[in-house]
C-alpha positions as CSV (number, residue, x, y, z in Angstrom):
1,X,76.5,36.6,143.7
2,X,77.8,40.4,143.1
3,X,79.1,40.1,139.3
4,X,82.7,41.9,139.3
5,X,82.9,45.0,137.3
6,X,84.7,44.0,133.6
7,X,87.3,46.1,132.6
8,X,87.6,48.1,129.6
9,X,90.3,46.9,127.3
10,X,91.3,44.0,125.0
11,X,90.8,40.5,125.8
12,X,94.0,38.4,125.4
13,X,92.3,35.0,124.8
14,X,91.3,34.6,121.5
15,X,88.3,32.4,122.7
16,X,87.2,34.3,125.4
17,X,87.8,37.3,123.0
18,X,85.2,36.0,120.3
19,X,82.6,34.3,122.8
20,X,82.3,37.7,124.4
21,X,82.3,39.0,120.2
22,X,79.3,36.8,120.1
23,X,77.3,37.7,123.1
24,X,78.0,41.5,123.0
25,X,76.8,41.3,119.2
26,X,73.6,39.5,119.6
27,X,73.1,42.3,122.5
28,X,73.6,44.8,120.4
29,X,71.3,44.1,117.5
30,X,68.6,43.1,119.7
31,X,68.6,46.8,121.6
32,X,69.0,48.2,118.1
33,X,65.9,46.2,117.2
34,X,63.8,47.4,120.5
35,X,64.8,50.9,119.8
36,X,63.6,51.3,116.5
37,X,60.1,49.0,117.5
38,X,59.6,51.4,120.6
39,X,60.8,54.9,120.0
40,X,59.8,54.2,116.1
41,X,63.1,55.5,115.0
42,X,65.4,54.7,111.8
43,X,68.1,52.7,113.4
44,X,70.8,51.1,110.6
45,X,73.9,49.5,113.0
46,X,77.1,47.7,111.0
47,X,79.1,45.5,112.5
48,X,82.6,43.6,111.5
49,X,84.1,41.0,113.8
50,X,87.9,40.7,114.0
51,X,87.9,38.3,110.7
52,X,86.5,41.0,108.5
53,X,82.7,39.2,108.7
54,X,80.2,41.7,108.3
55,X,76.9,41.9,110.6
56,X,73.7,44.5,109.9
57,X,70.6,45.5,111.4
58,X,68.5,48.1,109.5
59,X,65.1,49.4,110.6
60,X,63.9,50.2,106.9
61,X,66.8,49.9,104.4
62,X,70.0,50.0,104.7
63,X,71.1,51.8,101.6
64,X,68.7,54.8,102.7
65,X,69.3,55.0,105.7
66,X,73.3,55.4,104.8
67,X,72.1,57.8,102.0
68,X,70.1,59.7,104.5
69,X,73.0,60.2,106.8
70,X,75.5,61.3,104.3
71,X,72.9,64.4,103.3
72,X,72.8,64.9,106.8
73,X,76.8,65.0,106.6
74,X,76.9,67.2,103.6
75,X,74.7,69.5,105.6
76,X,76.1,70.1,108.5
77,X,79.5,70.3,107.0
78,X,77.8,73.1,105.0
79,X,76.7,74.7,107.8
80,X,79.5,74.5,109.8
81,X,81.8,76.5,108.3
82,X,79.0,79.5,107.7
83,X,78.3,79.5,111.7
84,X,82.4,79.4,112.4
85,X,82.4,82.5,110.0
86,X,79.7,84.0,111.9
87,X,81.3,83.6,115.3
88,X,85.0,85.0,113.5
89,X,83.2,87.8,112.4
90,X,81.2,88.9,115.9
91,X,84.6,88.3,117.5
92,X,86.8,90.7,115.4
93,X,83.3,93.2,115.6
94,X,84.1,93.1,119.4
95,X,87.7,94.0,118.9
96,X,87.2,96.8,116.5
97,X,85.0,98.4,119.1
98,X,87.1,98.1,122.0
99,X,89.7,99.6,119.8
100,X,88.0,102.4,118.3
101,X,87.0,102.9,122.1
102,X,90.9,102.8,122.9
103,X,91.6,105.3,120.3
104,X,88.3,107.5,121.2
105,X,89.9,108.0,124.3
106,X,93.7,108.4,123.3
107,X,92.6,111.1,120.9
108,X,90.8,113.1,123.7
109,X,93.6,112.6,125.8
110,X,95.8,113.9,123.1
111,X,93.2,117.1,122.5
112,X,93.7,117.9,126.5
113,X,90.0,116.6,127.1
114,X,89.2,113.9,129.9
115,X,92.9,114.0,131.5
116,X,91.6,114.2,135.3
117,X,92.1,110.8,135.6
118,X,95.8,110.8,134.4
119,X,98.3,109.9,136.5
120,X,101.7,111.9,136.6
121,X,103.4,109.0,134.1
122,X,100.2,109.0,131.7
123,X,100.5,113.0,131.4
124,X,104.7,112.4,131.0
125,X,103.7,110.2,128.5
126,X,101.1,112.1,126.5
127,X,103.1,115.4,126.3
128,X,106.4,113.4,125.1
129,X,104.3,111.9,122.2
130,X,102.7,115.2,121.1
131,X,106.6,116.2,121.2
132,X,106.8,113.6,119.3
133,X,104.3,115.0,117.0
134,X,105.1,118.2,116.8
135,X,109.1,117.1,115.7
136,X,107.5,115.3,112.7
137,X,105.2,117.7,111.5
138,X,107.8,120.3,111.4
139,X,110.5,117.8,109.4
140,X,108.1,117.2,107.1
141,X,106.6,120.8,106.4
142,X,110.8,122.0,106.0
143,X,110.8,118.9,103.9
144,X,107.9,120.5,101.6
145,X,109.4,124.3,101.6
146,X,112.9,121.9,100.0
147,X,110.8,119.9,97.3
148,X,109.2,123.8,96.3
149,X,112.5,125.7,96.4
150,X,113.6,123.4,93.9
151,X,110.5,123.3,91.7
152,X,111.2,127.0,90.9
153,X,114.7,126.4,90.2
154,X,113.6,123.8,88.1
155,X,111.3,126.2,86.9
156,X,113.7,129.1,86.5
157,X,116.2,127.0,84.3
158,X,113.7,126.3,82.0
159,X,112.5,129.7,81.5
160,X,116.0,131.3,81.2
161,X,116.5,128.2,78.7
162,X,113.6,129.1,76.8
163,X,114.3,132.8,76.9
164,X,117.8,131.9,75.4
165,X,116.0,129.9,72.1
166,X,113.8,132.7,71.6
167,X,116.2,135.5,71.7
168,X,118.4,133.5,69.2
169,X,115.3,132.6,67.0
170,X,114.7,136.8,66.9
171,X,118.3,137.4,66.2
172,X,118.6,139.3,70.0
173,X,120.7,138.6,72.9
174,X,119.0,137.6,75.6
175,X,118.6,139.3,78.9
176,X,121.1,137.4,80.8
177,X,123.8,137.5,77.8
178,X,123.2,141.6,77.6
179,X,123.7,141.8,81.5
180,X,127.0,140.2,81.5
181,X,128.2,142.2,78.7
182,X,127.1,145.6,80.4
183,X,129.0,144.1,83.5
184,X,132.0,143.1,81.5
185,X,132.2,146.6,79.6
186,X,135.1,148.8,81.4
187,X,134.9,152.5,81.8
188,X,136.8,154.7,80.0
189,X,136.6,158.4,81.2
190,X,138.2,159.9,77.7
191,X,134.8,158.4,75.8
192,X,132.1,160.7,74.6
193,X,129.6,159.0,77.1
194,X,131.7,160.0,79.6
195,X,132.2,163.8,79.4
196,X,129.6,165.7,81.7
197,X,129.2,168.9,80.0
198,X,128.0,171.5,82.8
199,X,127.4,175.5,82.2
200,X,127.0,177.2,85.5
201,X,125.6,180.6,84.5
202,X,126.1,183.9,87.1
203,X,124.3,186.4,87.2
204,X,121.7,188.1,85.1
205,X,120.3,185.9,81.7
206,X,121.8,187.6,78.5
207,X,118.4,189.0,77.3
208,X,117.7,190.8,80.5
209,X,120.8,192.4,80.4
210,X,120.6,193.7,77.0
211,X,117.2,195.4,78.3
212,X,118.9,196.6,81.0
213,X,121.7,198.7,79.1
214,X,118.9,199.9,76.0
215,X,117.2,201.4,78.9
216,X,120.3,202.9,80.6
C-alpha cells in the first residue's frame, strides 16, 4: 500500500498532533545519534514540545558544544562585515575607473582630440559647453581687474591720508591742499608777477656803435 504524501502544515488534533510529536522526535534523535557514530561528528540537537518540555541529544557535551558554536558565531560575524567592506570597496574602485575613463575622454573631447567619432549633436554639444566656458572665465577675470581697481583706491586713500598727517606733523600743507589753493588763486594782471617786461633792441649794440663813431 502506496503511503499518501503528508502535507506540510499544523495538525489540528491535538492527539494526533503530539503522537506524530513523539514519533518524529524519537526519529530525530536517533538520526542525530547515527550521524555523530558514523560521520564521527559533534552533533548537539534541542528540542521543546508544545508544553515547554525540553529534549537533548549531545555527542560529547552539551555545554561545549553550544560554547563552540557561539565562537564560531562571534567569528563569522567578525568576518562578515570585513569581507562586505571588501566587496564595497572593489565596487566603488570599479566606478571611479569608469569615471575617470568618462572624464579621460570628455577632457580630450574638450581639447579637440578623438572627436571623429562625434556625431553632429555631440560636436553641438561640446562647442556650447566650451562657450560655456569661455563666458565664465571671462566674468570671473573682469571680476578680478574690479576687486584690484579697488585695492589701489583703497590703497590711494590711505596714502593721501597718510600724506595729510605727515604734512601737518612738519607744519606743511600737503600736496593736495597746495594744489587746490594754486587752482583757487585768481589772476590779477595789475600784480607784479604779472607784468612781462620785454626790451626789443634794433639795431647795432651800444658799445659797437660807440666804436663806430671814435673811428669815424
Amino acid at each position: 500500500m502506496v503511503r499518501g504524501k503528508t502535507q506540510m502544515r499544523r495538525i489540528e488534533n491535538d492527539t494526533s498532533r503530539q503522537v506524530t510529536f513523539s514519533k518524529r522526535r524519537n526519529g530525530l534523535l536517533k538520526k542525530a545519534f547515527e550521524l555523530s557514530v558514523l560521520c564521527d561528528a559533534e552533533v548537539a540537537l534541542i528540542i521543546f514540545s508544545p508544553r515547554g518540555k525540553l529534549f537533548e541529544f549531545a555527542s560529547s557535551s552539551m555545554q561545549q558544544t553550544i560554547e563552540r558554536y557561539r565562537r564560531h558565531t562571534k567569528d563569522n560575524e567578525t568576518n562578515k562585515p570585513i569581507e562586505q567592506n571588501l566587496q564595497h570597496l572593489k565596487t566603488e574602485s570599479a566606478n571611479m575607473l569608469k569615471t575617470l575613463e568618462d572624464l579621460e575622454v570628455s577632457r580630450r573631447k574638450l581639447l579637440g582630440e578623438n572627436l571623429g567619432s562625434c556625431t553632429l549633436e555631440e560636436l553641438q554639444e561640446i562647442e556650447q559647453q566650451l562657450e560655456k566656458s569661455v563666458s565664465i572665465i571671462r566674468a570671473r577675470k573682469t571680476q578680478i581687474f574690479r576687486d584690484q581697481i579697488e585695492q589701489l583706491k583703497e590703497k590711494e586713500k590711505a596714502l593721501a591720508a597718510e600724506n595729510e598727517k605727515l604734512c601737518e606733523k612738519c607744519g606743511t600743507k600737503s600736496w593736495k591742499g597746495l594744489s587746490e589753493q594754486e587752482d583757487n588763486v585768481p589772476y590779477d594782471e595789475s600784480s607784479p608777477s604779472s607784468d612781462v617786461e620785454t626790451k626789443l633792441f634794433i639795431g647795432l649794440p651800444e658799445g659797437r656803435t660807440r666804436r663806430i663813431a671814435q673811428l669815424n
